[in-house]
C-alpha positions as CSV (number, residue, x, y, z in Angstrom):
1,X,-14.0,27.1,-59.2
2,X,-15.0,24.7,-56.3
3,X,-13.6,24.9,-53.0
4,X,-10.2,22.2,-52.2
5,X,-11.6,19.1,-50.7
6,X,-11.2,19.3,-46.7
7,X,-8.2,17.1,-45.3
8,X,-8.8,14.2,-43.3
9,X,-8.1,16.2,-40.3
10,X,-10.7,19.2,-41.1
11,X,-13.0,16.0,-41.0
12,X,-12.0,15.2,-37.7
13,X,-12.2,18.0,-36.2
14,X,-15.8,18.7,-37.5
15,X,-17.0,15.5,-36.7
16,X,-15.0,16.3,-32.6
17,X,-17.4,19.5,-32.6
18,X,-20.8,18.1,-33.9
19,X,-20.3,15.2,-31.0
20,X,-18.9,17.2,-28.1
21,X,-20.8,20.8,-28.7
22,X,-23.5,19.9,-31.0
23,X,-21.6,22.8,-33.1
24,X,-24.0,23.5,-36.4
25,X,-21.8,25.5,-38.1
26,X,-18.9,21.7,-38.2
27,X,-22.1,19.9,-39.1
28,X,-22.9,22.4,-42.3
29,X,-19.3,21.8,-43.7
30,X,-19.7,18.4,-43.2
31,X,-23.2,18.0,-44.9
32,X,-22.0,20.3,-47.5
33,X,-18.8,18.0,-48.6
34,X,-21.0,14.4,-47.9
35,X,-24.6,14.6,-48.7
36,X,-24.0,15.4,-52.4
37,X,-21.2,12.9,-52.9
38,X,-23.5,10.3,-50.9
39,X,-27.0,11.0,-53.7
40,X,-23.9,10.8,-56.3
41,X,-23.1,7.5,-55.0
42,X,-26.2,6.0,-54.3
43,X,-27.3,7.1,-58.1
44,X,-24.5,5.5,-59.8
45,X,-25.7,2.2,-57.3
46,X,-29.1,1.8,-59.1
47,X,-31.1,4.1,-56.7
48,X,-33.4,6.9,-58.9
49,X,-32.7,10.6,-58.1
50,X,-35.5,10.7,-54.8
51,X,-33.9,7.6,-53.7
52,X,-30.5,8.7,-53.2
53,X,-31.5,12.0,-51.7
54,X,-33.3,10.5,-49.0
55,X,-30.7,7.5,-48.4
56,X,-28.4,11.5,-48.7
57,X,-30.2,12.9,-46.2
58,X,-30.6,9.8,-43.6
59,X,-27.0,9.6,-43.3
60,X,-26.4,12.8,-42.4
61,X,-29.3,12.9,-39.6
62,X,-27.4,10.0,-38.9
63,X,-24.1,11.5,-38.9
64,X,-25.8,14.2,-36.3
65,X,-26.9,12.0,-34.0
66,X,-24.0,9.4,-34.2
67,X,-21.3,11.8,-34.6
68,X,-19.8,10.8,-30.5
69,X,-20.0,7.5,-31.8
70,X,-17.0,7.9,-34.6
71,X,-13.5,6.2,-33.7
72,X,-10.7,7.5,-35.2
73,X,-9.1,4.2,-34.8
74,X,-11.4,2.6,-36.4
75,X,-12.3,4.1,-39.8
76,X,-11.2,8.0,-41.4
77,X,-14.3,10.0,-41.4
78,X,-15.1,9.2,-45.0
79,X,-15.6,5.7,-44.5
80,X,-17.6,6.2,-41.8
81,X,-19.7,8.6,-43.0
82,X,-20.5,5.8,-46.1
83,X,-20.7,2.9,-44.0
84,X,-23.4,4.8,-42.5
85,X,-24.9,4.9,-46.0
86,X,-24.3,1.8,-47.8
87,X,-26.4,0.5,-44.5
88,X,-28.8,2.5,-44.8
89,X,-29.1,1.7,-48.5
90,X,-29.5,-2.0,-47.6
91,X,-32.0,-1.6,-45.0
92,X,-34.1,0.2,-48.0
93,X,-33.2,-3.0,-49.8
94,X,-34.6,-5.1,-47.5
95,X,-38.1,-3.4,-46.9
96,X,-38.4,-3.2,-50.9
97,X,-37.9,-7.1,-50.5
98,X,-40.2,-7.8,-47.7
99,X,-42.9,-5.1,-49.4
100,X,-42.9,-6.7,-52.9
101,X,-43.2,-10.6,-51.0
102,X,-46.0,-9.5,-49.0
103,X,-47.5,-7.5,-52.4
104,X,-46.8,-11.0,-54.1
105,X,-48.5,-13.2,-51.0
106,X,-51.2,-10.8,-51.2
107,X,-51.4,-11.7,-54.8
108,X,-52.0,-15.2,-54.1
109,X,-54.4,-14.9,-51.5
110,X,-58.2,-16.1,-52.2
111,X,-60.6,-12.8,-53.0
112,X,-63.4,-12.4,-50.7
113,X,-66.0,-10.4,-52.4
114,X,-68.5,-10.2,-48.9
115,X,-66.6,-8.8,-45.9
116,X,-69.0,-10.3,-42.8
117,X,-70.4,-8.5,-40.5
118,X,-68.0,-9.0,-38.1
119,X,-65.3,-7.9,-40.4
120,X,-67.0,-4.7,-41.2
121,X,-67.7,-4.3,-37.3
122,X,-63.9,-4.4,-36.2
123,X,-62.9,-2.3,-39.5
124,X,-65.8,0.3,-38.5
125,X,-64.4,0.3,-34.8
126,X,-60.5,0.5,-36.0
127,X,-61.3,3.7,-38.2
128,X,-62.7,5.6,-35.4
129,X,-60.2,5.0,-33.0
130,X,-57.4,6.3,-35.4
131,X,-59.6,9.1,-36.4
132,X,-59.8,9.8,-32.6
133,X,-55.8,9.4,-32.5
134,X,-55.2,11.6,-35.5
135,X,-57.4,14.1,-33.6
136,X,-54.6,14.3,-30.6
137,X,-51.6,15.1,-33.1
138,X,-50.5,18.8,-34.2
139,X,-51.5,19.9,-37.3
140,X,-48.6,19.8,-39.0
141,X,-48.0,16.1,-37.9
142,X,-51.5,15.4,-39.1
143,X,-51.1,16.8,-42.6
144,X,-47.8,15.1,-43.0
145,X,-49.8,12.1,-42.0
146,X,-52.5,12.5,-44.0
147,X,-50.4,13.1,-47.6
148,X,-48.5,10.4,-46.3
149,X,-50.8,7.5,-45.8
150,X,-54.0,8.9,-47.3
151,X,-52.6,11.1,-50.5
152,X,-49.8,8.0,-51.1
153,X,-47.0,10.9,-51.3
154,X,-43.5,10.0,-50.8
155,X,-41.9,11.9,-48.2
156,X,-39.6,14.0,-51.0
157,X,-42.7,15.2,-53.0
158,X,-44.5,16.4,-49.5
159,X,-40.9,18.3,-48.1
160,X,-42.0,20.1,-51.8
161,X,-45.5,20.6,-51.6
162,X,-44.8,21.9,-47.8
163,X,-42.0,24.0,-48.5
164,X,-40.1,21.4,-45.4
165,X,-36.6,19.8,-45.5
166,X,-37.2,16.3,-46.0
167,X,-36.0,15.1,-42.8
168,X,-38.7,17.7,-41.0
169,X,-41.2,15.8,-43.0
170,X,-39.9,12.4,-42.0
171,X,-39.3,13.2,-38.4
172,X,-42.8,14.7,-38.2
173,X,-44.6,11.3,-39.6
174,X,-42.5,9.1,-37.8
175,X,-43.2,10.9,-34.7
176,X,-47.3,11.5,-35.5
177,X,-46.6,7.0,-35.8
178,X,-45.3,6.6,-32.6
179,X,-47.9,8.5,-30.3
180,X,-50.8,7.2,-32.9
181,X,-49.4,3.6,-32.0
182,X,-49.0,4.4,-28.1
183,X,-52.5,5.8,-28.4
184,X,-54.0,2.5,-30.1
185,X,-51.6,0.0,-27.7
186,X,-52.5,1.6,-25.1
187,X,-56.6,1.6,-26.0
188,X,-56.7,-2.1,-26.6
């Protein structure tokens, strides 16, 4: 038998304690009642099951950092908590979009079979200087980064592989980006 849904005020007043004290043990109840209703939700929207459990777990990284944000005024906890998703879902939306129109402009564009010397040049000098960026990053950042971009994984199937939560797996690739971009900005 599963456990009574918490009350609008148990919400509250676990929402008050992730955003004033940061309290884990709030946060736990919290992700235990949301995240599975949220992958239920974003399933029954059209997303497959990888889809929804990253949107799942998004929203509740989201909740975390977001949580002194909330209003009571505004919205009960629930709605917030999917607002937070349903936004997230769009943004994902939004970059399929824009991916599959740039995979269709890409489509259109003329095929050069000869790059020119100059080409291969700049392309030879861009490869070394993310190699020598991808030295500088911590080995765990560099393998996410490497079965990320080089292996073509999505971020669920390395958090398996790993043996990582998928939002240790996303944090560490979007953090191995930024310093690799600061590192190449900042080279130019």
């Amino acid at each position: 038998m599963s456990a009574p849904a918490p009350s609008a005020d148990d919400m509250k007043q676990w929402l008050k304690a992730v955003a004033e004290h940061e309290d884990r043990g709030a946060f736990g109840r919290l992700f235990q009642y949301f995240a599975p209703r949220i992958a239920s939700f974003m399933e029954r929207g059209g997303l497959n099951a990888a889809e929804a459990e990253e949107i799942s777990q998004e929203t509740m990284v989201a909740v975390w950092r977001k949580a002194a944000l909330y209003d009571p005024a505004q919205a009960g906890v629930s709605t917030w908590v999917f607002t937070i998703a349903r936004n997230l879902r769009v943004d994902l939306a939004r970059k399929a979009s824009r991916t599959s129109a740039g995979v269709a402009a890409m489509r259109e564009l003329p095929m050069r079979l000869e790059a020119s010397v100059e080409d291969t040049a700049l392309a030879s000098e861009r490869d070394a200087r993310v190699r020598s960026a991808m030295a500088t990053l911590s080995p765990e950042q560099a393998t996410v980064l490497r079965l990320s971009f080089f292996a073509e994984k999505p971020h669920a199937e390395i958090a398996k592989e790993l043996s990582l939560p998928l939002g240790t797996v996303k944090s560490r690739t979007r953090l191995a980006m930024a310093k690799i971009r600061a590192i190449l900005e900042r080279d130019q």
